[in-house]
N, C-alpha and C positions, 0 to 999 in steps of 0.2 A: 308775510308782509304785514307791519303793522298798519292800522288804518290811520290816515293826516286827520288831525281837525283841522276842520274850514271854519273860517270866519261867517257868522250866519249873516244874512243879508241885511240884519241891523244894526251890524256892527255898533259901540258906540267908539269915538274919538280915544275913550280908556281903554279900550279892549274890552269894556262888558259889553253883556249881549241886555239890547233892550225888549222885555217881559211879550215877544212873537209868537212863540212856541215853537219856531224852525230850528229844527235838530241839526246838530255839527255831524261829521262823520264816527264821529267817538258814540255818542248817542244813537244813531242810528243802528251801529254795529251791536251795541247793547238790546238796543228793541231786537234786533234778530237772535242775538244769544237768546234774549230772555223769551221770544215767543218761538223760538225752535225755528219754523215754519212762519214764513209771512210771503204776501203778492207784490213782487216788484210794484205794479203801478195799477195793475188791472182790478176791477170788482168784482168779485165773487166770495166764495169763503177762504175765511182766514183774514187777519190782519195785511192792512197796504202801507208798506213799506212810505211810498211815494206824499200821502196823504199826514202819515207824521212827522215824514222829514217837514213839509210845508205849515204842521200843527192845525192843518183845516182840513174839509172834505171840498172836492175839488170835483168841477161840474169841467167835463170834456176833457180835452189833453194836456197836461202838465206844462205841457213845452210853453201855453199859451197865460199860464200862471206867473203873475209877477216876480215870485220866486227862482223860476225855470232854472234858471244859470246854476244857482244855489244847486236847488234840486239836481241837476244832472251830472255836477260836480261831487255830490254825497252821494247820487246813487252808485257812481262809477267807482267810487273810492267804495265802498261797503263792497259793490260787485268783483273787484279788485284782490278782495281779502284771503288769504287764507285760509282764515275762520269760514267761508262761506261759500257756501257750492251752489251755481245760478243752474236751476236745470226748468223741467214743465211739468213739475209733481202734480201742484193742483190745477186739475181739468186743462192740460196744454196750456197752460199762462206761465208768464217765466215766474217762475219760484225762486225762492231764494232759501236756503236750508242751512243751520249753521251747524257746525264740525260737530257739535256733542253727539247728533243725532246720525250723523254718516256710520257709525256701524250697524244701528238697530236699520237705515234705507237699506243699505246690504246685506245684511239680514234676511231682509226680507222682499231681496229684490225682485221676485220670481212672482210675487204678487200683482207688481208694476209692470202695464206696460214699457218694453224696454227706451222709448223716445222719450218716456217720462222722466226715467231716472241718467238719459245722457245729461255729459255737462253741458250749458250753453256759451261760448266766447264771442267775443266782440271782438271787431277790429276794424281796420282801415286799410284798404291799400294804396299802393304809392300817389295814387292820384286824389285818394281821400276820399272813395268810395268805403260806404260800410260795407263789410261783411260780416257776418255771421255763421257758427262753423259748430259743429260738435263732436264732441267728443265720446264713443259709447262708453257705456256702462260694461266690464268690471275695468277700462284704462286707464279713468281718471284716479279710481279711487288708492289710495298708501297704501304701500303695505302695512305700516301699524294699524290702521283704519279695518283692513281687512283681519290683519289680528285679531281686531279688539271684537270684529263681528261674529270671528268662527267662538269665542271665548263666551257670548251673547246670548243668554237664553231665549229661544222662541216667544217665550210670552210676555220676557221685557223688552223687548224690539215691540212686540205687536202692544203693549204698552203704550212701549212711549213714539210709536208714530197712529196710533187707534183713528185720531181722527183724519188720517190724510190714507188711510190703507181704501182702496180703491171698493167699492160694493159688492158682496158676495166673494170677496177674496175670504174665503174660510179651511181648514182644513190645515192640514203641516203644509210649512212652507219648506222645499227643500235648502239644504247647504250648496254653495256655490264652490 
């Protein structure tokens, strides 16, 4: 799925955007290519997601952000993506992880606890109740995904996920 750009909340009358700093969905999908690893909405380590789409740091819940609509419109559409795997890598908070890095998580999935590396979905049912569901770890992941992990050497997996590899996870990590 490609990601839509939305129109940012300041639209102007021409189609530009007036100098917010609230990211379209096209940019947003970028901040995740380019930082690998980012926090949907929550505080902790790594980049939030949430707080660049809005271009400010944001005190309480999003939802209550003049933005929010924006906001939840971008985040669903990035969540949405293809490119992008929503699981609770860091510390149980929903993650967002983008496809470069899905063979080195496989990799070295044996590291992670395995509710970390499930995927997370959203949805609604008929009455427009949220749900939320997941999916485990190896189901979601392609088979080219899984290709490209078994082809993956140990120590550029542990590379290029270093900072998100869970404390004391040391030693070989087995092949799945």
């Amino acid at each position: 799925m490609t990601v839509k750009s939305l129109p940012s909340p300041a639209s102007q009358e021409d189609g530009s955007r007036a100098n917010t700093g609230a990211f379209s969905a096209g940019e947003a999908l970028a901040f995740v290519r380019e930082h690998g690893v980012v926090l949907a909405s929550a505080k902790g380590r790594g980049p939030n997601l949430v707080e660049a789409i809005a271009g400010e740091p944001i005190k309480g819940s999003w939802w209550g952000h003049p933005a929010g609509k924006h906001i939840f419109a971008v985040l669903n559409a990035v969540a949405d993506s293809e490119e992008v795997l929503v699981c609770r890598l860091i510390d149980g908070k929903i993650t967002l992880v983008h496809r470069r890095l899905w063979p080195a998580l496989v990799r070295l999935a044996e590291a992670f606890p395995p509710e970390r590396i499930s995927q997370v979905l959203d949805g609604h049912t008929a009455s427009g109740r949220h749900v939320r569901r997941s999916v485990a770890f190896p189901d979601w992941v392609p088979p080219q995904v899984a290709q490209e992990a078994e082809a993956l050497g140990e120590n550029a997996a542990r590379a290029a996920l270093a900072e998100w590899l869970p404390h004391g996870a040391t030693g070989h990590i087995g092949r799945k």
